[in-house]
Phi, psi and omega in degrees: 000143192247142187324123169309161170311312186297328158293337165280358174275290233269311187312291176329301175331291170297348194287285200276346157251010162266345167236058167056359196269094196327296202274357153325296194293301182308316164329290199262000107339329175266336172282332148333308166290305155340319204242033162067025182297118174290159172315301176311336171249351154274349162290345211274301186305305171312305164007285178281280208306306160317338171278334177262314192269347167290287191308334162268338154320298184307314207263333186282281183331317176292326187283320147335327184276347180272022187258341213206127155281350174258002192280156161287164189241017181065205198283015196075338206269147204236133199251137173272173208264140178156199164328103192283356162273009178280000000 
């Protein structure tokens, strides 16, 4: 069995705010809601997509830095190779 609609809405979501793209993110928030997604779980989804993109962030920047004398390191904090949200 395969994901409901409404869960390929809330995934699209985190998807679509983890790579900046706006009219995405509306697009599948409003179809989400359609498919009877509560608020609370496209905040819940942004979320997540906000969590993946600070961590991937972090992590591009630390991987960056012997390439730039000016790169940033991000938050200091030091992440083992794996998920970026771990």
């Amino acid at each position: 069995m395969g994901m409901s609609d409404k869960i390929k809405e809330l995934v699209a979501i985190g998807a679509s705010f983890t790579v900046n793209c706006q009219p995405c993110l509306q697009y599948h928030a409003e179809k989400a809601a359609e498919y009877g997604a509560a608020p609370e779980e496209i905040a819940s989804a942004i979320e997540i997509g906000r969590c993946v993109r600070k961590g991937a962030g972090a992590k591009m920047d630390k991987f960056s830095a012997p390439f730039s004398a000016t790169a940033e390191t991000g938050t200091g904090r030091t992440q083992e190779a794996g998920c970026c949200m771990r």
